[in-house]
N, CA, C and O atoms as a GROMACS GRO file, in nm:
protein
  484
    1UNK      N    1 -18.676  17.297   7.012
    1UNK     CA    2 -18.551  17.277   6.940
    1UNK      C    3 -18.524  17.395   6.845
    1UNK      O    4 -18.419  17.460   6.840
    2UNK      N    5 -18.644  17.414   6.765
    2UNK     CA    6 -18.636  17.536   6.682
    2UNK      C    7 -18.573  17.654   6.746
    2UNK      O    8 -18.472  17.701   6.693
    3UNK      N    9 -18.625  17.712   6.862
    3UNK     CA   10 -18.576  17.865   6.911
    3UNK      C   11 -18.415  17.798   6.999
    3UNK      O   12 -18.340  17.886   7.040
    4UNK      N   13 -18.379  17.675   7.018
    4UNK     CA   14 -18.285  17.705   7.056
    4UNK      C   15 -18.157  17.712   6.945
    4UNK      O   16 -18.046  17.761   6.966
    5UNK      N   17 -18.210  17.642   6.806
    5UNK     CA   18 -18.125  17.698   6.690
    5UNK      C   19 -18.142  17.804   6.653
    5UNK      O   20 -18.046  17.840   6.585
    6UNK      N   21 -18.250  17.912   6.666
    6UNK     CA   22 -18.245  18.033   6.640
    6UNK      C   23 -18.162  18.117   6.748
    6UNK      O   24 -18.134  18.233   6.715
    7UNK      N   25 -18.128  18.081   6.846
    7UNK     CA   26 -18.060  18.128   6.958
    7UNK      C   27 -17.888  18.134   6.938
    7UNK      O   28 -17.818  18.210   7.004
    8UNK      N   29 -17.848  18.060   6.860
    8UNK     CA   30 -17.745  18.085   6.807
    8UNK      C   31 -17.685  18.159   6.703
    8UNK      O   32 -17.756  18.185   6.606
    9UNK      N   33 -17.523  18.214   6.706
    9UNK     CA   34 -17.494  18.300   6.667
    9UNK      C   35 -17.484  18.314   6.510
    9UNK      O   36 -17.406  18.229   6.469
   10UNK      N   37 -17.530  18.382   6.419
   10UNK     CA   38 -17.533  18.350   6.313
   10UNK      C   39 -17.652  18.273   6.229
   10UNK      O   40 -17.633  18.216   6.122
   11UNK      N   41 -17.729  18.280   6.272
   11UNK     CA   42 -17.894  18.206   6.263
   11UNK      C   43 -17.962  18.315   6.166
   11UNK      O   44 -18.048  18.267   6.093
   12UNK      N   45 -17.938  18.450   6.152
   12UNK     CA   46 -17.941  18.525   6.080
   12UNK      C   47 -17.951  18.504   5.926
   12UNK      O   48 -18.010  18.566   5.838
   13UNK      N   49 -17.866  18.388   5.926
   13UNK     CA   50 -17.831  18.380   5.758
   13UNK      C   51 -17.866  18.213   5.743
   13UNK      O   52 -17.790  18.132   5.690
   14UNK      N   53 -17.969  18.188   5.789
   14UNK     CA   54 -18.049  18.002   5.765
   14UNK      C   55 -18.129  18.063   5.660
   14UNK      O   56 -18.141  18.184   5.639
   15UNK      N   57 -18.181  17.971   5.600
   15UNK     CA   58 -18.260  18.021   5.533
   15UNK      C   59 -18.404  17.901   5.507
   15UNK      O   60 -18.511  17.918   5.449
   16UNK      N   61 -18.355  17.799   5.566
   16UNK     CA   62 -18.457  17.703   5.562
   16UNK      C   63 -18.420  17.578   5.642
   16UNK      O   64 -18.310  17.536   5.606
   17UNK      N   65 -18.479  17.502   5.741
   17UNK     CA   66 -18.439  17.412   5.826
   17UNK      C   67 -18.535  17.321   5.779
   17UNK      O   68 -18.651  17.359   5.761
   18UNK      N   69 -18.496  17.190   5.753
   18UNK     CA   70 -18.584  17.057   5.722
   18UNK      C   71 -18.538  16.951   5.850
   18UNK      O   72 -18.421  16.939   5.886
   19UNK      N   73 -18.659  16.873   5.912
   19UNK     CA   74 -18.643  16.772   5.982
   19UNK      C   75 -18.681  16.654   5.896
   19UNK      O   76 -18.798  16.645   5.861
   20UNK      N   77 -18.588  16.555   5.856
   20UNK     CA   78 -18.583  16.447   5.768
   20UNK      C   79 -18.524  16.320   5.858
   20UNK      O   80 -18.475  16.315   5.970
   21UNK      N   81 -18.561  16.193   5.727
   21UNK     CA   82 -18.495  16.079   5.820
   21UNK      C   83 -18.636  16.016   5.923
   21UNK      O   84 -18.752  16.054   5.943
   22UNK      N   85 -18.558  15.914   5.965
   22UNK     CA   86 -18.662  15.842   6.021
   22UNK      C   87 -18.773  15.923   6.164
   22UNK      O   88 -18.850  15.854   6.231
   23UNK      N   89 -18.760  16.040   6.180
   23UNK     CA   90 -18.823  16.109   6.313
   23UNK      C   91 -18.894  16.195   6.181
   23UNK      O   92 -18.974  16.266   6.242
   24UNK      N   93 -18.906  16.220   6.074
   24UNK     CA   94 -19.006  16.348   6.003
   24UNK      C   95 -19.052  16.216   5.965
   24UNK      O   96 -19.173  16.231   5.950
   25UNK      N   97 -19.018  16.077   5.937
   25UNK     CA   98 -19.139  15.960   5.901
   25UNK      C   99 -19.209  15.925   5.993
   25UNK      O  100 -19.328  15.908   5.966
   26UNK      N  101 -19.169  15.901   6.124
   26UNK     CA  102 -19.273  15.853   6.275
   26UNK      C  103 -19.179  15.750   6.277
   26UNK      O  104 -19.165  15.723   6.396
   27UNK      N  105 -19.113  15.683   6.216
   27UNK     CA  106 -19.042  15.581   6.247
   27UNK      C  107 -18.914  15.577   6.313
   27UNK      O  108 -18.827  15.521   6.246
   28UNK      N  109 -18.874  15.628   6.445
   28UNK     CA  110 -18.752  15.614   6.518
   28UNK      C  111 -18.799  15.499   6.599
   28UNK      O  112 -18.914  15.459   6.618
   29UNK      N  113 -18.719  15.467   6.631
   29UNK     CA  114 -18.641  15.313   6.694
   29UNK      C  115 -18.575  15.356   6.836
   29UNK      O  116 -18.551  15.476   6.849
   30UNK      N  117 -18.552  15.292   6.915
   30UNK     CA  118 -18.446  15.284   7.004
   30UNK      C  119 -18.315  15.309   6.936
   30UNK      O  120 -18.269  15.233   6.851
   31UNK      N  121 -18.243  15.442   6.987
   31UNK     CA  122 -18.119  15.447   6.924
   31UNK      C  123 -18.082  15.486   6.800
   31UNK      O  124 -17.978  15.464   6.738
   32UNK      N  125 -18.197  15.558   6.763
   32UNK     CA  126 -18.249  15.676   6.619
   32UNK      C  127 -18.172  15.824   6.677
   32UNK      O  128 -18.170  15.859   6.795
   33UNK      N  129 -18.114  15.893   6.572
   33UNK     CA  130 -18.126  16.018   6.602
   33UNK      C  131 -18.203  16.079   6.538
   33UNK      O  132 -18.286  16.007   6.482
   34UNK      N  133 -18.220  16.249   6.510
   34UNK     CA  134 -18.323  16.280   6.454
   34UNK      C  135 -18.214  16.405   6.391
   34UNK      O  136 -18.132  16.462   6.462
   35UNK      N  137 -18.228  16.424   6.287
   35UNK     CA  138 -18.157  16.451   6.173
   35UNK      C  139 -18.247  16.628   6.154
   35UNK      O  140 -18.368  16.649   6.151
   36UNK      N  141 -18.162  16.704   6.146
   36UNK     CA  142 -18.204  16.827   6.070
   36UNK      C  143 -18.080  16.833   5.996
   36UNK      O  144 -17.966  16.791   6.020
   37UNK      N  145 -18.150  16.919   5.865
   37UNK     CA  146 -18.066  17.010   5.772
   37UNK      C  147 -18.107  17.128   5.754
   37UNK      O  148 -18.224  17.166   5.763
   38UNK      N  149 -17.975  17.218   5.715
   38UNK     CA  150 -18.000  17.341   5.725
   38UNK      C  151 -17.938  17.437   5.616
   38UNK      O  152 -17.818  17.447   5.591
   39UNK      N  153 -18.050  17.510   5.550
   39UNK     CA  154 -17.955  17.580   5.430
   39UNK      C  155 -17.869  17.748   5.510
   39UNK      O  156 -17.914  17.853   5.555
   40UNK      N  157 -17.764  17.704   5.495
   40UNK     CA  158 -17.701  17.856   5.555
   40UNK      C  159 -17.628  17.919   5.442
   40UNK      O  160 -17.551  17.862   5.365
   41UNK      N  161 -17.656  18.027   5.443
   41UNK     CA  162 -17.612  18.115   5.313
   41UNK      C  163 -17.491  18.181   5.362
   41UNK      O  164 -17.478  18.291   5.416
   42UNK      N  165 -17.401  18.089   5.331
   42UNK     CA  166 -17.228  18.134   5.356
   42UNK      C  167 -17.163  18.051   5.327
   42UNK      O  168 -17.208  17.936   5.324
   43UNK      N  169 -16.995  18.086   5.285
   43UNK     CA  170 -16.983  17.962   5.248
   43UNK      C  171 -16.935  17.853   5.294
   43UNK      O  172 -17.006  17.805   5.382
   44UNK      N  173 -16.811  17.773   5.262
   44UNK     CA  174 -16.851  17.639   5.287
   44UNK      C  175 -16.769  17.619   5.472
   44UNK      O  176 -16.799  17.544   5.565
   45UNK      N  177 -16.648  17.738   5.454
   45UNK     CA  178 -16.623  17.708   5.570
   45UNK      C  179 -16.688  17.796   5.720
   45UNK      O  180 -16.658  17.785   5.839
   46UNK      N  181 -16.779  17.878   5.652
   46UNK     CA  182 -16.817  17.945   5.704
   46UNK      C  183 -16.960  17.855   5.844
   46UNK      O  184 -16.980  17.866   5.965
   47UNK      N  185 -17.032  17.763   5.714
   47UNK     CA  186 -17.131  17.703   5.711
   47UNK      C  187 -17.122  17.588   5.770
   47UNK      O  188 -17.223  17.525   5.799
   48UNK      N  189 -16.940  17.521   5.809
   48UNK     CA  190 -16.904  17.429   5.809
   48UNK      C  191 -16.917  17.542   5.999
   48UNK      O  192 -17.021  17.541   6.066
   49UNK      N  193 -16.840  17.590   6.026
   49UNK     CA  194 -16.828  17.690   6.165
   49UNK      C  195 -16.985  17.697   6.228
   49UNK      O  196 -17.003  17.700   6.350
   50UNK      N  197 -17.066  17.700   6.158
   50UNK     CA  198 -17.222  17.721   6.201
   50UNK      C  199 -17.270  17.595   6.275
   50UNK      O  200 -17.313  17.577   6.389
   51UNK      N  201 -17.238  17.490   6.143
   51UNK     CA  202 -17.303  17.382   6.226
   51UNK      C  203 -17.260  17.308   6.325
   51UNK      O  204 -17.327  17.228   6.390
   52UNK      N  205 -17.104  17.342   6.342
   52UNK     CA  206 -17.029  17.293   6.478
   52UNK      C  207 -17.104  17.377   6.594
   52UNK      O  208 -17.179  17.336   6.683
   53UNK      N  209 -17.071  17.472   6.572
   53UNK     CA  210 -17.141  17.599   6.694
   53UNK      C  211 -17.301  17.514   6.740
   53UNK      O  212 -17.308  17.455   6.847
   54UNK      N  213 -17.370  17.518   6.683
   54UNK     CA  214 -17.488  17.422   6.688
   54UNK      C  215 -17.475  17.299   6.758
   54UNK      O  216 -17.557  17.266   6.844
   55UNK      N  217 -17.354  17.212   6.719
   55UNK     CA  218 -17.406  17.093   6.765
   55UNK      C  219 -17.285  17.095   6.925
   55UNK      O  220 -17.244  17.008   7.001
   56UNK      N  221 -17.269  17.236   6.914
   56UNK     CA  222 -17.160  17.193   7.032
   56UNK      C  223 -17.263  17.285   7.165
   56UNK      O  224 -17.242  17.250   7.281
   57UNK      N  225 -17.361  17.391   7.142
   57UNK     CA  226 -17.444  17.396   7.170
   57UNK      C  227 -17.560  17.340   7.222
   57UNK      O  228 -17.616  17.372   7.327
   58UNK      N  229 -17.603  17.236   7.126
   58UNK     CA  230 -17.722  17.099   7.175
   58UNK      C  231 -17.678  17.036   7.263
   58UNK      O  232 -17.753  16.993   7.351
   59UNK      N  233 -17.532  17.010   7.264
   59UNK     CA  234 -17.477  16.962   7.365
   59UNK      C  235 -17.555  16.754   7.380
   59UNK      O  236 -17.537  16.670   7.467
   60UNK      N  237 -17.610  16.751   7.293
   60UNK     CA  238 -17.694  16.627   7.263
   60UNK      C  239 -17.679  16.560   7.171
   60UNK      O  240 -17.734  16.614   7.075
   61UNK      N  241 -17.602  16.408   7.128
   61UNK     CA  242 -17.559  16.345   7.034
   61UNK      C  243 -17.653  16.254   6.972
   61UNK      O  244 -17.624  16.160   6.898
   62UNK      N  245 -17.790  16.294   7.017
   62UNK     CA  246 -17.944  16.224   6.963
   62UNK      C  247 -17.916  16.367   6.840
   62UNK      O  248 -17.987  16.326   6.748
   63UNK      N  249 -17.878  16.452   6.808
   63UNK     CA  250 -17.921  16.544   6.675
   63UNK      C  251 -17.820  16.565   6.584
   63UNK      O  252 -17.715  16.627   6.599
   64UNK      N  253 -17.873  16.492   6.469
   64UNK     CA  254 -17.734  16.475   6.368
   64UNK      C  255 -17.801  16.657   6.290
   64UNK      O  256 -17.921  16.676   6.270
   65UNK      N  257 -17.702  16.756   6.262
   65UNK     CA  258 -17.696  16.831   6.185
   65UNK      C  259 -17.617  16.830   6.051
   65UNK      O  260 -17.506  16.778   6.038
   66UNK      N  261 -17.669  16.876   5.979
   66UNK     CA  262 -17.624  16.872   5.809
   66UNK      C  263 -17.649  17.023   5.748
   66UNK      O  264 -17.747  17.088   5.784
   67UNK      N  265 -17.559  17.072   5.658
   67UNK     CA  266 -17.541  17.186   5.626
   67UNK      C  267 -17.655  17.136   5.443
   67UNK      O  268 -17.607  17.061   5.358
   68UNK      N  269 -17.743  17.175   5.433
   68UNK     CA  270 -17.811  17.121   5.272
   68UNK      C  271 -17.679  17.138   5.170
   68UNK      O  272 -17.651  17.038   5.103
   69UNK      N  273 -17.620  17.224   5.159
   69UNK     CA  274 -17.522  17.249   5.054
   69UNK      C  275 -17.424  17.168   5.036
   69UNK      O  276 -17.351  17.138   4.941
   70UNK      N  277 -17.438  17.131   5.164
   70UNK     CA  278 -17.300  17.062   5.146
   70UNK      C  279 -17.337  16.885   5.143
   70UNK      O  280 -17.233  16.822   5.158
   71UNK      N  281 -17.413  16.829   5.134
   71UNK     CA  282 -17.480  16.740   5.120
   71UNK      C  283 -17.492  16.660   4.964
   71UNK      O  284 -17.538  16.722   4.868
   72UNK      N  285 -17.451  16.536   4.952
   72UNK     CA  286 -17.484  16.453   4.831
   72UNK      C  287 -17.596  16.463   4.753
   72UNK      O  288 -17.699  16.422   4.805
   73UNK      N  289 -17.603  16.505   4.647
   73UNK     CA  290 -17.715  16.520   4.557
   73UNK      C  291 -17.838  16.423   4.585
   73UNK      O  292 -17.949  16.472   4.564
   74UNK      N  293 -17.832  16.305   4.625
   74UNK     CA  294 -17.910  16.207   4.669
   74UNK      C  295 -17.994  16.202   4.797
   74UNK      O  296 -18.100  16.148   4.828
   75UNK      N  297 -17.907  16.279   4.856
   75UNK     CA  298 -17.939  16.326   5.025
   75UNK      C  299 -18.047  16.432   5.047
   75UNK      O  300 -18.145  16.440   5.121
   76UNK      N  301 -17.978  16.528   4.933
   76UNK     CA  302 -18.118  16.626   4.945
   76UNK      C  303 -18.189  16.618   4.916
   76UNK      O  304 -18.274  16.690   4.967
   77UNK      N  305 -18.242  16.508   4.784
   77UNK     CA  306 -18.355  16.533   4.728
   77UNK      C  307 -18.443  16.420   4.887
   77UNK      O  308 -18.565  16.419   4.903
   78UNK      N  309 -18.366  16.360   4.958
   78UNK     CA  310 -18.442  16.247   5.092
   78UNK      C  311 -18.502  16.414   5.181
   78UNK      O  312 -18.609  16.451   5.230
   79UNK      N  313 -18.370  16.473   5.164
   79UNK     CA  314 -18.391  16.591   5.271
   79UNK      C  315 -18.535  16.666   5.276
   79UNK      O  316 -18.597  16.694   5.379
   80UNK      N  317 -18.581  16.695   5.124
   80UNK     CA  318 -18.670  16.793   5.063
   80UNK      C  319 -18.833  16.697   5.058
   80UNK      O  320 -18.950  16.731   5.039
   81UNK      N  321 -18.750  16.542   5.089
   81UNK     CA  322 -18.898  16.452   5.146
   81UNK      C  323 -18.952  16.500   5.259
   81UNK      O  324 -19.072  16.524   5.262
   82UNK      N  325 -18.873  16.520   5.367
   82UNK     CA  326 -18.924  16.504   5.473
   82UNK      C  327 -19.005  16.674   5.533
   82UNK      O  328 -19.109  16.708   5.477
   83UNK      N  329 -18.958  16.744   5.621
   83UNK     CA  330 -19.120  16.824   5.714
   83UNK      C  331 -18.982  16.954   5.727
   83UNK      O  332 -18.867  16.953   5.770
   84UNK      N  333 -19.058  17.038   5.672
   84UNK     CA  334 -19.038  17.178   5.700
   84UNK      C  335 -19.051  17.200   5.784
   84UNK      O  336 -19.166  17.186   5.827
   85UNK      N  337 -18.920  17.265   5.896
   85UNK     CA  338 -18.999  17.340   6.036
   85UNK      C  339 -18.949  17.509   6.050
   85UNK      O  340 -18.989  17.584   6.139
   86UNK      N  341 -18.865  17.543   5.951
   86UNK     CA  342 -18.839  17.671   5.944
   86UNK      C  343 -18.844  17.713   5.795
   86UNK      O  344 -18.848  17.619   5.716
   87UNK      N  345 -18.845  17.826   5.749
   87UNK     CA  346 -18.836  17.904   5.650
   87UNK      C  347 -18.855  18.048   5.607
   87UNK      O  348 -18.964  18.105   5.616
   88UNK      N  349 -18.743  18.102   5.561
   88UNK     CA  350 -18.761  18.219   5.600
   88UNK      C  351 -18.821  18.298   5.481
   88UNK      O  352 -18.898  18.390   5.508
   89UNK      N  353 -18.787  18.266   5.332
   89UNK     CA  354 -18.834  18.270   5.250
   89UNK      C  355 -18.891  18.134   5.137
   89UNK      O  356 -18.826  18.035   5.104
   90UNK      N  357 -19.020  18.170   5.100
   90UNK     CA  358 -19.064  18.034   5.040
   90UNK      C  359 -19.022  17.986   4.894
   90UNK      O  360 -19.006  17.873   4.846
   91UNK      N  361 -19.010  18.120   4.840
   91UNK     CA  362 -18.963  18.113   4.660
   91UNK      C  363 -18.831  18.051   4.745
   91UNK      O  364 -18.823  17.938   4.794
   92UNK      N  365 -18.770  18.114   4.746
   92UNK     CA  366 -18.590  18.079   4.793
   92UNK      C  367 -18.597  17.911   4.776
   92UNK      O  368 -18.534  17.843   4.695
   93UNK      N  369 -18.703  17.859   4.888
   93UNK     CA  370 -18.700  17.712   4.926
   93UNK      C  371 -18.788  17.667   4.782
   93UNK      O  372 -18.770  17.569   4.710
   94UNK      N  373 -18.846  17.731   4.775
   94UNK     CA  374 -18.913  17.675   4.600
   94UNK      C  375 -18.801  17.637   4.478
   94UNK      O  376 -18.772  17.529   4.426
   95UNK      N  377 -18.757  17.763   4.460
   95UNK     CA  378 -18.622  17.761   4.362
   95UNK      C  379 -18.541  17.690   4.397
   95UNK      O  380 -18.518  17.594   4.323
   96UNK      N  381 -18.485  17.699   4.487
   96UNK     CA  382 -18.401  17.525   4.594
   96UNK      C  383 -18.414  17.390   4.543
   96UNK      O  384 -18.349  17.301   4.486
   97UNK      N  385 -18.532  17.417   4.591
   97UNK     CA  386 -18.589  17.242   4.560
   97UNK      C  387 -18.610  17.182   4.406
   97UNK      O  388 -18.558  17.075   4.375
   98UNK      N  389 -18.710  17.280   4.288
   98UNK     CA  390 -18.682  17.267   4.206
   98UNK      C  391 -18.565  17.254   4.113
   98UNK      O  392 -18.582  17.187   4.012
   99UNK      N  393 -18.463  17.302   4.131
   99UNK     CA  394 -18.342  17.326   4.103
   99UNK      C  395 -18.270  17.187   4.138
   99UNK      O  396 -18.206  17.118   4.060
  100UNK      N  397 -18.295  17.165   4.265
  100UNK     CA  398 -18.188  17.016   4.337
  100UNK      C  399 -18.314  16.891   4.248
  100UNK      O  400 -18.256  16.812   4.174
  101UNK      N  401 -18.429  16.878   4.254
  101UNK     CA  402 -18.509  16.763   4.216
  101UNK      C  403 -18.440  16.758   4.037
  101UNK      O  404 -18.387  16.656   3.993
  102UNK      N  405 -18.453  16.876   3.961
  102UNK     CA  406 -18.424  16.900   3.802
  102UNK      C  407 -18.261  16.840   3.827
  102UNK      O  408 -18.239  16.728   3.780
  103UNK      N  409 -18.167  16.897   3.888
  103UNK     CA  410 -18.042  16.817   3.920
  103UNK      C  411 -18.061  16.681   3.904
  103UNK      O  412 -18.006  16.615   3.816
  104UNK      N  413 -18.173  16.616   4.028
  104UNK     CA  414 -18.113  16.451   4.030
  104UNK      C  415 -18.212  16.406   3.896
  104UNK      O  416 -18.175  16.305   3.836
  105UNK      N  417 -18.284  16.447   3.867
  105UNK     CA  418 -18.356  16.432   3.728
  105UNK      C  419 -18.272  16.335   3.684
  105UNK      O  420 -18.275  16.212   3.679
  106UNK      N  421 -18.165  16.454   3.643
  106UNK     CA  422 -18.084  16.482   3.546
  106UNK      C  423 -17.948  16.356   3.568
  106UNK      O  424 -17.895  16.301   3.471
  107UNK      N  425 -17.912  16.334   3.698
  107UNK     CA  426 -17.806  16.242   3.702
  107UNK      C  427 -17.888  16.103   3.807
  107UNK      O  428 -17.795  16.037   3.853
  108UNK      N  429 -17.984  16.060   3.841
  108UNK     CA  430 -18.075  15.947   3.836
  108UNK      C  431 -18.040  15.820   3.806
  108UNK      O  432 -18.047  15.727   3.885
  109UNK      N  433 -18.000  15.812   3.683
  109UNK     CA  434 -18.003  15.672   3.628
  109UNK      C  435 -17.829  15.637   3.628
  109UNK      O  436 -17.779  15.527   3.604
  110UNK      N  437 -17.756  15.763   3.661
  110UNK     CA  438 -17.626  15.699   3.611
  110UNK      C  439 -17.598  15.664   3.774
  110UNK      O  440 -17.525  15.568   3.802
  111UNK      N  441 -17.656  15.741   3.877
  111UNK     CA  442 -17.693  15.674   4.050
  111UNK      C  443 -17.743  15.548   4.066
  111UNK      O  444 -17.694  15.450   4.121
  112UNK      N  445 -17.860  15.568   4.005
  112UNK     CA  446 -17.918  15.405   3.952
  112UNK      C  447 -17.832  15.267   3.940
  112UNK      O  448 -17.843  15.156   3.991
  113UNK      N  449 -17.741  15.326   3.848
  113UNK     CA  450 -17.689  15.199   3.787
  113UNK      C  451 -17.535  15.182   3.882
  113UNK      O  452 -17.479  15.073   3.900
  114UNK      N  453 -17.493  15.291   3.926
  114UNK     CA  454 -17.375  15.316   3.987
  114UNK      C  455 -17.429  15.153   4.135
  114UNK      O  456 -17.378  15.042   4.149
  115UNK      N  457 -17.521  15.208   4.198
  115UNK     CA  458 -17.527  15.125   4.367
  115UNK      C  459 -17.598  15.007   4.327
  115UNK      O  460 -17.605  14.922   4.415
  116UNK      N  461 -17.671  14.970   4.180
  116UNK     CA  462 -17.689  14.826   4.169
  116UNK      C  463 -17.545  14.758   4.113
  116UNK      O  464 -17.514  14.641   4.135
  117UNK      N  465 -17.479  14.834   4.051
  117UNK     CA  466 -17.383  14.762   4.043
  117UNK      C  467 -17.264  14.717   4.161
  117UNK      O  468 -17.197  14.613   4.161
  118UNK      N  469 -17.262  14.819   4.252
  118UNK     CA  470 -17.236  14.817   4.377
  118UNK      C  471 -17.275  14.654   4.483
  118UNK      O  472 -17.206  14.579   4.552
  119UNK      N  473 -17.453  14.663   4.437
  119UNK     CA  474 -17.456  14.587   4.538
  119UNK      C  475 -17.431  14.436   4.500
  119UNK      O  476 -17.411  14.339   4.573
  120UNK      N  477 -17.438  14.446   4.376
  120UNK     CA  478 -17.384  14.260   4.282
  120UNK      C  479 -17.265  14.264   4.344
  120UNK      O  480 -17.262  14.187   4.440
  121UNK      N  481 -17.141  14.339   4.322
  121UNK     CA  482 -17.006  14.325   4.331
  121UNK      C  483 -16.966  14.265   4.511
  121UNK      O  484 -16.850  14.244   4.545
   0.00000   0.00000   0.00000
């Protein structure tokens, strides 16, 4: 899977691919897809053009793709749970991660309180 996302145009500028979600836990099901994210250093519509190219490429609707950036603060820090399978630089993905975990630190409890109140209502 890896070299056939490196096989595409613009792969040049990834900078870190995570496999997350229930296939980086062991736990797929019948009727699971298997989820990568991908940090691409461009911007949003640029990044938004990448990951179409990709999934129109896989040609396979078992692989959900996700751009990291563009992703819910909540999402990434699930993202940054799961299994590294590319990286091109490690500080980069260091500073990343620290940076997004110090983020949800930081907004946590007002998430917290936001989806329990959600789920009473």
């Amino acid at each position: 899977m890896l070299q056939r996302i490196k096989n595409v145009a613009g792969f040049e500028k990834v900078k870190f691919i995570f496999l997350y979600g229930s296939a980086a836990r062991g736990q797929m099901v019948e009727g699971s897809d298997i989820d990568f994210c991908i940090y691409y250093e461009g911007g949003q519509k640029e990044s938004s053009r990448f990951r179409l190219k990709l999934l129109s490429e896989l040609f396979d609707d078992v692989y959900d793709i996700q751009i990291f950036q563009q992703l819910p603060l909540y999402v990434r820090v699930e993202v940054l749970k799961g299994r590294e399978i590319y990286c091109e630089d490690k500080r980069f993905l260091y500073e990343t991660a620290t940076e997004t975990i110090k983020d949800f630190e930081a907004f946590k409890y007002r998430f917290y309180d936001y989806i329990r109140e959600k789920a009473i209502k």
